[in-house]
N, C-alpha and C positions, 0 to 999 in steps of 0.2 A: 711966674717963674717955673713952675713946674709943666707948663706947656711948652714952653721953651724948653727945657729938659727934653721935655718929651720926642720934640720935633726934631733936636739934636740927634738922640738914638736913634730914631727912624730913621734919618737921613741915613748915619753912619754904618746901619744893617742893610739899606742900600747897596752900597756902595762895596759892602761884604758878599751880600748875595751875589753879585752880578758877577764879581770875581770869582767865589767857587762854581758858578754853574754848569762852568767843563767839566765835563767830567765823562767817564765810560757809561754808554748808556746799553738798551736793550740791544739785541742782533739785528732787527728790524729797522733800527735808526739809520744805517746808510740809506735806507727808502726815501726820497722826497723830502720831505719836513720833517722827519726821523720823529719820535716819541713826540705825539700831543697831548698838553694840559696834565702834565704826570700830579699836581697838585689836586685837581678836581675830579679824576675817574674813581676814586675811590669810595664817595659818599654822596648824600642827597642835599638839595641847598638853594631847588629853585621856592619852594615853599615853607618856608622855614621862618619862622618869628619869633622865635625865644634867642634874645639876646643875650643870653649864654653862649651863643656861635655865632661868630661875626664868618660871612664866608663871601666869596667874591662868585657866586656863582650866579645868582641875584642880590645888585644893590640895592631893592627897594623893601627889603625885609630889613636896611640899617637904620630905617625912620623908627624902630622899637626899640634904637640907644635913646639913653638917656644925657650920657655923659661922654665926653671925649675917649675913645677906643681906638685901639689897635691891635693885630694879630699877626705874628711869626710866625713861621714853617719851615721843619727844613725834616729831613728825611735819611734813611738809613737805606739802602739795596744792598740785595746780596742775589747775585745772578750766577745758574748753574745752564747749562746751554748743552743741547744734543742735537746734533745732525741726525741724517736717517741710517748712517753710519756704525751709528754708535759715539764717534768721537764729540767727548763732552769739554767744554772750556768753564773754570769758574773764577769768577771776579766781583769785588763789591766797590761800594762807592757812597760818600754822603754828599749833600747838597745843601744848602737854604733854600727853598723855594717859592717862599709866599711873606711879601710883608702888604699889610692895610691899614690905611688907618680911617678913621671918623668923625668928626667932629659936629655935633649936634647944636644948635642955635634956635630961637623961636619957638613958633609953634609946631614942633615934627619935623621941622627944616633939619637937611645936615649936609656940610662938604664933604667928601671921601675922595681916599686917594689908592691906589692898591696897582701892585706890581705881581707879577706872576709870567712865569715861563710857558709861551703859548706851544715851545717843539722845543724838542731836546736832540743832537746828535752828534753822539762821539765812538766813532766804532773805526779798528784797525783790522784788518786781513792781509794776509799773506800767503801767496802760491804755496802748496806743501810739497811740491817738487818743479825739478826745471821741465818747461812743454817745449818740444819741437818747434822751432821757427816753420809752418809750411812754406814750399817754396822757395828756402834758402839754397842759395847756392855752396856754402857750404856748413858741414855739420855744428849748427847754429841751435842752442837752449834758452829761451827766457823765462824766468822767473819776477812775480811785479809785489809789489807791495802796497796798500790803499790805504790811506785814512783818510776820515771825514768826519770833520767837527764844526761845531757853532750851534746856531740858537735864534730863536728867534721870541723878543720878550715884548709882554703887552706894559704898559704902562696907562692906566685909563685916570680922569679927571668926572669926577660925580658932581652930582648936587640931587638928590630928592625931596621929597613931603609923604608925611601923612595926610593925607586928605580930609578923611573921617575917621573913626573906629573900626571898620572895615576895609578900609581899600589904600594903598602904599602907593608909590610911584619912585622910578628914578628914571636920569636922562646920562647919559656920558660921553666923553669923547676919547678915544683910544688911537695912542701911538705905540706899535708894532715897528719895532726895530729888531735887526740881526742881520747876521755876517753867518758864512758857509764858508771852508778853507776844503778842499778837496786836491790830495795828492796822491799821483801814483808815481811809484819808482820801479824803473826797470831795469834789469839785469840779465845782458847778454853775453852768451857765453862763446865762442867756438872754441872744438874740439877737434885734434889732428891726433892720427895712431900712428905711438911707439909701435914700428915693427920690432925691435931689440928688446921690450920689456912687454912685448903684446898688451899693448893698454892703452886707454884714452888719455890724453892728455891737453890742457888748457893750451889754445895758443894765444889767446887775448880775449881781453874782457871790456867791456863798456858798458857804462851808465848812464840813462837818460831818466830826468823829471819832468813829468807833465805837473802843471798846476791851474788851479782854476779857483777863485776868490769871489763870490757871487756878496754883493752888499744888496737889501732891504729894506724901504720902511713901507709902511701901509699905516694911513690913515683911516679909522671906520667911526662911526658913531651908531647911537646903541638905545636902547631904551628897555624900561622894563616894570612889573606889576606885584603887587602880593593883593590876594581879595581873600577875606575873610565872610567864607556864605554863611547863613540864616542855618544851614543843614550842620555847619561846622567843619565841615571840609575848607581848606586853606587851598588855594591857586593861585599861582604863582608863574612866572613868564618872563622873557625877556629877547630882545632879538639883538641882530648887528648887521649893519650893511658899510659895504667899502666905497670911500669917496674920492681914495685919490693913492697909488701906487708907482712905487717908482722899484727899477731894481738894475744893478749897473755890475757890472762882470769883469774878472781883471782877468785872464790867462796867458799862458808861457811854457814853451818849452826847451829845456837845456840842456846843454851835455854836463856831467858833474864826474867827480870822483865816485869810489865806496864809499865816503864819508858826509857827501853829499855837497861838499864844495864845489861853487859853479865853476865847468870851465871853458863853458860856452855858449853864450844866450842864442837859440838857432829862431827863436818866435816871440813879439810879445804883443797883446792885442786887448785895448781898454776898451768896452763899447757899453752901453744902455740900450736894455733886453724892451721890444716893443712890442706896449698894451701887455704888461704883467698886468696877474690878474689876483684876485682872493676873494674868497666864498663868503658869500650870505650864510648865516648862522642866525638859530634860533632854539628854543628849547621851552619848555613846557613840566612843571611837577603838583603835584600833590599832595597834602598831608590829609591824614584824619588823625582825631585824638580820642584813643578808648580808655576811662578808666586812668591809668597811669601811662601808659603805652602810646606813641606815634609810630603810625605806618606812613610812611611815606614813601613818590615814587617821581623819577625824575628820566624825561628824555627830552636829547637836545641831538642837533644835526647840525654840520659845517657841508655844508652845498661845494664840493672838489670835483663832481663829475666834469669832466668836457675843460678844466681850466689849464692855464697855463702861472703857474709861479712864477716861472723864469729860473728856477733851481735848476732844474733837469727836465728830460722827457719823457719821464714815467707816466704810462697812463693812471687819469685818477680816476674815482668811481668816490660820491659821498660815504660822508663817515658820520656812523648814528652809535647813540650812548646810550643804555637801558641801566637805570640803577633803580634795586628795590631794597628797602630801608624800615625798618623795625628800633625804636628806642625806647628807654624806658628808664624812667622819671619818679624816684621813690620820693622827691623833697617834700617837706612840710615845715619841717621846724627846724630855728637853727643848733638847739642843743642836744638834736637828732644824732647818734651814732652815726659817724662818718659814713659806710658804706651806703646809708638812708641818705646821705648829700650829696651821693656821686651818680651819675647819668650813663647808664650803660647803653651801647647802639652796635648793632649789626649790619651789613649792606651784601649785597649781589649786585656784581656788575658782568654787563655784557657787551663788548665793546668793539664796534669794527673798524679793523683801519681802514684808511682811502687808498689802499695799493695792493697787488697782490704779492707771492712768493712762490714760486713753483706753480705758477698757472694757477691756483685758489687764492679763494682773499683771505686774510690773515684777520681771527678771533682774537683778543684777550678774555679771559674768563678771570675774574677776580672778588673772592671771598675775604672780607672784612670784621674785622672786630676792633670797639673803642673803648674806651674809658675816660670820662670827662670828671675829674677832679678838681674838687674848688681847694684856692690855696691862703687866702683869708680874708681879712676883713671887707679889705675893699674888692675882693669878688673878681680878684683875678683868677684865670681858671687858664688848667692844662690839660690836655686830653694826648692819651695817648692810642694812635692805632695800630694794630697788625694786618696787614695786609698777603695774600697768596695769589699770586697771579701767573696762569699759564699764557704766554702769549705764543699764539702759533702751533704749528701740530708738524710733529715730524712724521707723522704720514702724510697727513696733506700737504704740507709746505715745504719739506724736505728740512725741516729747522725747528726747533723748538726752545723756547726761553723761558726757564720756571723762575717765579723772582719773588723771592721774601722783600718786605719792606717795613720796618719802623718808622712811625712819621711822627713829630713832637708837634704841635700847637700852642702854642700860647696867647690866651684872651687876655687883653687885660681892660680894666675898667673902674671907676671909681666908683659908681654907681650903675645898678640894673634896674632894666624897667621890669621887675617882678610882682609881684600883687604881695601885699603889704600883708593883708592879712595870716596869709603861709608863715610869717614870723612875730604876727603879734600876739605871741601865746608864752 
């Protein structure tokens, strides 16, 4: 009964997540695939075996559950944004973005199931004054307006083993769905002079929408490692390669009102975009354990140079991930003063996108702080992070986007594979 329970909420935060996932994202998100893996650039997770943190970053560190697991995400943004200008915009935003679950059988065997948001993109702009028609024939202004939203979410299907006391494995298969909604609105003006009042004056207006609806899936399969050496060092690994892409494009264009009522279909054209493509991915981390302390370090690469999405026709150039990671592990007993039960971790990330901005490619630099709190018997656990993230340089890039983030976790678990004797005292 309480699996069923269990399997109930997980479906039903599903099906929550997937609904708030629109939302305002970085300024960088009309780019291509807009914001990737906003769930996993924060922390380390390809080497990682204390199941105390279930994380999707490597599935074959979940063969260290003991008992049926699952884990929540969801996040808090708060974006401040400066052109080279000076002219700053500020907006915030929360999400869900991460549900997993695990379920362990045999001997190390376990199924797992985990959803997470592979790109995020919801960003509006608008002209801040009317430009010149060139070439009109007469004194002609437009003014456009852009948004660009959707997503594109992973859904993967696990199974791993423990092998040995040293070495993990997992295998999975990943379904990559999303949809992309990109509108521009334009507003024409001409302008004829009052010679009796010497001024400008409207003499008619018109409205035209472009639209363009790009749908997604991408099929990949995936594999992945934890090896525990002789030296004590943890390594850790996992890849993914694409088997099968499809991607199919809706656009139109019309004449409408200011209100945006159609009142003219002048274009509409369904077609499926030929030999979409998506990137080989892999990634690579490490841990060591000194004393109370884990240093850990983790880099991964999504292979975008030379490809085509089917999104748009932005050149892409690979995109690599540097996180360096520091924790520290006071537990021993359990009628240990709280702050002695609690797991404190640091991270540095350094993160490049697959696109440029004003001719440079476009940095995130992102400074981390957690707190992982246990909440009782049965050893569910919440971890809370702060995050500081500059993406982009308004020298280099013409753009800059500083972004606080709260992110909640929730572990839960009925049981941990922790060593016994830390509590039999």
């Amino acid at each position: 009964m309480e699996l069923k329970k269990m399997i109930k909420n997980i479906l039903m935060l599903t099906l929550i997540s997937i609904s708030c996932l629109f939302s305002d994202t970085s300024s960088f998100s009309s780019l291509s695939i807009g914001d990737i893996e906003p769930t996993l650039n924060n922390s380390t997770g390809f080497a990682f075996a204390d199941s105390l943190i279930l994380k999707n970053h490597n599935y074959a560190s979940w063969a260290n559950l003991s008992n049926t697991s699952f884990s929540l995400s969801a996040s808090y943004y708060a974006h401040s944004t400066e052109n080279a200008e000076g002219i700053k915009s500020d907006y915030d935003r929360f999400t869900f973005e991460d549900i997993s679950f695990a379920l362990p059988f045999g001997d190390r065997h376990f199924f797992g199931f985990s959803y997470y948001p592979v790109s995020v993109s919801d960003i509006t702009s608008v002209s801040e004054s009317e430009v010149a028609v060139p070439e009109s024939f007469e004194n002609t202004t437009i003014m456009t307006l852009e948004n660009k939203k959707g997503s594109i979410s992973n859904i993967s299907l696990i199974y791993g083993k423990g092998i040995n006391n040293g070495l993990s494995a997992a295998i999975n298969a990943s379904f990559k769905l999303g949809n992309y909604d990109e509108v521009r609105r334009y507003k024409y003006t001409t302008y004829v002079w009052d010679a009796s009042d010497s001024v400008r004056v409207t003499d008619w207006e018109k409205y035209f929408e472009s639209s363009e609806k790009t749908q997604l899936f991408h099929f990949t399969a995936g594999g992945g490692f934890l090896y525990s050496s002789p030296l004590g060092i943890k390594v850790g690994g996992q890849f993914s390669v694409p088997l099968y892409s499809y991607v199919n494009k809706i656009s139109g264009f019309e004449r409408t009102t200011s209100y945006g009522t159609l009142l003219e279909e002048i274009s509409f054209n369904e077609y499926e975009v030929e030999s979409p493509e998506w990137p080989v991915e892999f990634g690579i981390g490490f841990t060591y354990n000194y004393s109370k302390f884990l240093f850990s370090y983790d880099y991964s690469v999504k292979q975008f140079s030379g490809l085509d999405l089917g999104i748009d026709k932005i050149d892409l150039s690979n995109y690599s991930r540097n996180i360096f990671g520091v924790s520290y592990d006071p537990r021993h007993r359990k009628y240990d003063p709280y702050y002695k039960r609690m797991v404190y971790s640091a991270y540095f990330t350094a993160e490049k996108r697959p696109y440029e901005f004003g001719s440079e490619a476009i940095y995130d630099i992102t400074e981390t702080f957690g707190v992982n709190f246990p909440f009782n018997r049965d050893k569910t656990n919440i971890e809370i992070k702060l995050s500081l993230t500059q993406s982009g340089s308004a020298e280099d890039n013409g753009l800059e986007d500083n972004i606080f983030k709260l992110q909640f976790n929730l572990i839960s678990s009925d049981s941990w594979r922790l060593k016994k004797e830390k509590y039999d005292d």
